[in-house]
C-alpha positions as CSV (number, residue, x, y, z in Angstrom):
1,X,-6.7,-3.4,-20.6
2,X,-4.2,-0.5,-21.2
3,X,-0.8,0.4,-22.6
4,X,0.9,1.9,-19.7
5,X,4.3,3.1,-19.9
6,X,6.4,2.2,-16.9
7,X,10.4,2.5,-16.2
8,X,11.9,-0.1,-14.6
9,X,15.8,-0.4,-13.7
10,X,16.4,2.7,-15.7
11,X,14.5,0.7,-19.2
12,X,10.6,2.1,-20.3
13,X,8.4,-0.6,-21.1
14,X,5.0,-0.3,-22.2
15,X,2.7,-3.1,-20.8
16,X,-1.1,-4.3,-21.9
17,X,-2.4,-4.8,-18.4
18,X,-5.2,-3.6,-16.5
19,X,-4.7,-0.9,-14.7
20,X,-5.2,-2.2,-11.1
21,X,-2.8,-5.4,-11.6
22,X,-0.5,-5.3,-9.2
23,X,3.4,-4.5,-10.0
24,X,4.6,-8.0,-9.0
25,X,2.4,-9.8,-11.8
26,X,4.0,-7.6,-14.4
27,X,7.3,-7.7,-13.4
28,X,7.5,-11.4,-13.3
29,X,4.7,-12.1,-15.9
30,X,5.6,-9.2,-18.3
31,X,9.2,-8.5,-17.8
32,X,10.1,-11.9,-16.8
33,X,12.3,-10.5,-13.7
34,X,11.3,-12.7,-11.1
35,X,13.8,-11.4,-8.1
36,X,10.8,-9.8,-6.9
37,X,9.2,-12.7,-4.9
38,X,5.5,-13.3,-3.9
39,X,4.8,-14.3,-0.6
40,X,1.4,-13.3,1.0
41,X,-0.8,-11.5,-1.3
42,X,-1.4,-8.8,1.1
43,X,1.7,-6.3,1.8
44,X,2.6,-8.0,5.4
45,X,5.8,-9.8,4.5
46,X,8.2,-8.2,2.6
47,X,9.1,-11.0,0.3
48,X,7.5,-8.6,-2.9
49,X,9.3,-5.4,-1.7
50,X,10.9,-3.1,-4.7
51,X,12.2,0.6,-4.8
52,X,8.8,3.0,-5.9
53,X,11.5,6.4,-7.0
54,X,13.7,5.2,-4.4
55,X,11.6,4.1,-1.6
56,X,10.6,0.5,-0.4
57,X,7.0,-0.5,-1.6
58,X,5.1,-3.7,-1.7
59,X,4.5,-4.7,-5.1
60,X,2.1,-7.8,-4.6
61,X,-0.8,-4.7,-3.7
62,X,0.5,-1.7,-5.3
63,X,-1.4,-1.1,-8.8
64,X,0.4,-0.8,-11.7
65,X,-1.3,2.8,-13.2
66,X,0.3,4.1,-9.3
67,X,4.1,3.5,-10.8
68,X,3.6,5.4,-14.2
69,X,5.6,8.6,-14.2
70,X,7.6,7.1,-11.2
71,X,11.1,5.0,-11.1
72,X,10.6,1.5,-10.0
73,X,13.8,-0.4,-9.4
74,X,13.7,-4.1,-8.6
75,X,16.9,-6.4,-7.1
76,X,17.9,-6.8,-10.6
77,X,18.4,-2.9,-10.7
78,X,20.3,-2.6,-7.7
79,X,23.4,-3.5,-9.4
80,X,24.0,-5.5,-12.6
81,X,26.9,-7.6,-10.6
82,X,25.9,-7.9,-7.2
83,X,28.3,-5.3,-6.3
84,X,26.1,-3.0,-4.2
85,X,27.4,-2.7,-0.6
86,X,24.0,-4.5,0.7
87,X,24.3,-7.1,-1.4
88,X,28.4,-7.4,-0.4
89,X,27.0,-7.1,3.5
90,X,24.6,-10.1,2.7
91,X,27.3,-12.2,1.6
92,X,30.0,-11.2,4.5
93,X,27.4,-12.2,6.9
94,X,26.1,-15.0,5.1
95,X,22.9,-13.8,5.7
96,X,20.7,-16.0,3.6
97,X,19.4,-19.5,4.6
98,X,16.7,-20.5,1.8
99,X,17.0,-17.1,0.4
100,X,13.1,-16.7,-0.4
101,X,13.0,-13.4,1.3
102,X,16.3,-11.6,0.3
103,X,15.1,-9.7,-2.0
104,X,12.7,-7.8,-0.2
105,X,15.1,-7.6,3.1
106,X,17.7,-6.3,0.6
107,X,15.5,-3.9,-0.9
108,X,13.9,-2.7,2.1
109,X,17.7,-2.3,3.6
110,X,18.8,-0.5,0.3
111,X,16.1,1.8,0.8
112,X,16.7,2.5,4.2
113,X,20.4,3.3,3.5
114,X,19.1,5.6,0.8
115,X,17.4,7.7,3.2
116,X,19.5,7.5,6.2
117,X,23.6,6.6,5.6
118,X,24.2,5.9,9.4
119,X,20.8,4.8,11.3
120,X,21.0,2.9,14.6
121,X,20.1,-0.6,15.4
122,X,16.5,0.9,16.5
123,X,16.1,2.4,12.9
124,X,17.3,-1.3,11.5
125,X,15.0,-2.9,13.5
126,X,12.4,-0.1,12.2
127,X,13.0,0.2,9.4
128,X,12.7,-4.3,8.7
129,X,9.9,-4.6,10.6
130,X,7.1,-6.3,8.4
131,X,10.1,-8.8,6.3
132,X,9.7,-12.1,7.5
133,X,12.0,-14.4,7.0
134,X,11.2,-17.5,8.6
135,X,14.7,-19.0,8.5
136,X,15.3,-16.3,11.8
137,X,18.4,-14.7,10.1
138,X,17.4,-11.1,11.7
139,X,20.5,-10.8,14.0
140,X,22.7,-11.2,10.3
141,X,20.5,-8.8,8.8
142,X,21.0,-6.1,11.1
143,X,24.7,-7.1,11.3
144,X,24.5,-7.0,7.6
145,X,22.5,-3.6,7.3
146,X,25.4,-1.9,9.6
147,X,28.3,-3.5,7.4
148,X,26.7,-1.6,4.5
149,X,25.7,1.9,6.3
150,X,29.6,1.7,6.8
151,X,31.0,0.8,3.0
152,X,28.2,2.4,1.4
């Protein structure tokens, strides 16, 4: 076990963990913010997806020690109201069925926007690839994604 010092939504916390658990386990067992979702274990569906200094990263198989010194935002971070203009896309396009995977798609879509502010339907579809959601809502998503590349 060690004290590692990770920020998370702008806060430090310093955790007793081992060094190679992965970020999802803290930040639901630890932290107690359980937006982040857990879905297969392995990095392939996007439910576990946060922000790693900005960028999308799987947190069910990234270890803890690799997010010290970095920013790691998680949908609680994105805004404290719901406010952000992916979240506000979400809703106009009533994008979410059961919801399990929101979090990652809006995280992954966040990130996206963060790097490019106007990207084409092949960069959507790019750039989601690898977040299942098994209620099929991917024609909203990109819909959704394009609403917030405009208001953003």
């Amino acid at each position: 076990m060690a004290n590692l010092t990770i920020n998370v939504n702008g806060k430090d916390h310093t955790v007793d963990v081992a060094e190679d658990t992965p970020i999802l386990w803290v930040l639901r067992d630890h932290l107690k913010l359980v937006g982040t979702k857990y879905g297969c274990g392995i990095a392939q569906c996007g439910a576990c997806t946060i922000h790693l200094d900005g960028k999308a990263a799987r947190s069910c198989s990234l270890p803890v020690v690799a997010a010290t010194g970095k920013k790691i935002t998680t949908i609680e971070g994105l805004s404290e109201d719901g406010s952000h203009p992916v979240q506000q896309a979400w809703i106009e396009h009533d994008v979410a069925q059961c919801g399990y995977c929101q979090a990652g798609q809006i995280m992954t879509a966040s990130a996206l926007l963060n790097e490019n502010k106007n990207p084409s339907d092949a960069q959507i579809v790019e750039a989601m690839n690898g977040n299942i959601c098994r209620c099929g809502t991917y024609t909203r998503i990109r819909a959704a994604v394009k609403t917030a590349a405009k208001n953003a």
